[in-house]
Each structure stands twice: as C-alpha cells, then as structure tokens.
C-alpha positions in Angstrom: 42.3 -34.6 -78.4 43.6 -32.5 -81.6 40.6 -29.8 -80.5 41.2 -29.9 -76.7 45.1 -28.8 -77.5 43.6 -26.0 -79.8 41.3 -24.6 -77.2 44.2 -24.8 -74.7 46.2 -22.7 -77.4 43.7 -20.3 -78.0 42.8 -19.3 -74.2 46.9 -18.7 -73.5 47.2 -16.9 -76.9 48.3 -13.1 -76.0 45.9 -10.3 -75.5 44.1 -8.7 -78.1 44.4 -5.4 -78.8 41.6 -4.6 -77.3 42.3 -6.4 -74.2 45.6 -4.8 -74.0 43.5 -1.4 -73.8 41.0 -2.3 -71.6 43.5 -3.6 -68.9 45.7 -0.6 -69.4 42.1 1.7 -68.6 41.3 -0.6 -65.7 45.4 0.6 -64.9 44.7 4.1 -65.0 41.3 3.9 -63.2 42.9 2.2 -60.0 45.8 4.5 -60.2 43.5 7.6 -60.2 41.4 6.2 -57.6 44.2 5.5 -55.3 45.9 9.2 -56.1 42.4 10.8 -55.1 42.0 8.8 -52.0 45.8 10.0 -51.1 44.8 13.2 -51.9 41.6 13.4 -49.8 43.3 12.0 -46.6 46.1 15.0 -47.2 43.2 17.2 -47.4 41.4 16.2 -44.5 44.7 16.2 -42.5 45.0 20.0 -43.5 46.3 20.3 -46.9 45.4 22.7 -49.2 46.8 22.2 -52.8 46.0 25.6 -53.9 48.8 27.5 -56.4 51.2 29.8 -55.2 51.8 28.5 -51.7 54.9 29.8 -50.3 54.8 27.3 -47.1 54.2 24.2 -49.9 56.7 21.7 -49.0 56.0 22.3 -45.1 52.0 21.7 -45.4 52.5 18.7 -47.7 54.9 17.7 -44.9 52.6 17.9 -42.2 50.0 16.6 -43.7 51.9 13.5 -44.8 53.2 13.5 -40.8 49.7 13.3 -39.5 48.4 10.6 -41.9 51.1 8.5 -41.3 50.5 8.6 -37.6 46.7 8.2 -38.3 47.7 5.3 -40.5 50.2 3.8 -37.8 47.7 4.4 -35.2 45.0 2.2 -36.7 47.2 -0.5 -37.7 
C-alpha cells in the first residue's frame, strides 16, 4: 500500500524542467500554426502584407470582412 501511495505521488509531482519546455514548444508550435493559417486565409481573401502600404488598415479590413463572411457562411 506504502508503494501504491508513492507511485500516486510521483505521477502528480510537478513538471520537470524539461517537461515545462517541451509543453511551452508544443505552445509556440500551435500558436504559430494557427497565426499562419489566419494569415493564409487573409491572403487568399486579398491581403498583401507587404511593407510600406499606405491603404494598410483598409486591406487588412477587408480582408478580415470577407473571411468572416466566408467563416459565417460555412457555419
């Protein structure tokens, strides 16, 4: 019984190090993912994130405007 208690103990102990960092690059992988995908749908809606762009703010808005109703449409 003594051991059971111990192996209980030792599987809820916290993270390692190690496990700590792996989680937090398993974190940073979704998050990138997820910021890509975002990024291609603006893109294929028309955005172009190049530098410089004096109409910025209106193209991001546009695009955001068409995959939302893309996005509301195949719900």
């Amino acid at each position: 019984m003594a051991q059971d208690a111990s192996d209980t103990a030792a599987t809820t102990a916290a993270p390692t190090k190690a496990q700590k960092k792996a989680a937090n690059k398993a974190a940073r992988k979704q998050a990138r993912a997820k910021k890509n995908a975002e990024l291609k749908k603006l893109e294929d809606a028309g955005y172009n994130p190049s530098q410089n762009d004096p109409n910025y703010p209106d193209n991001l808005q546009k695009a955001q405007k068409k995959v939302g109703a893309a996005q509301g449409a195949s719900q």
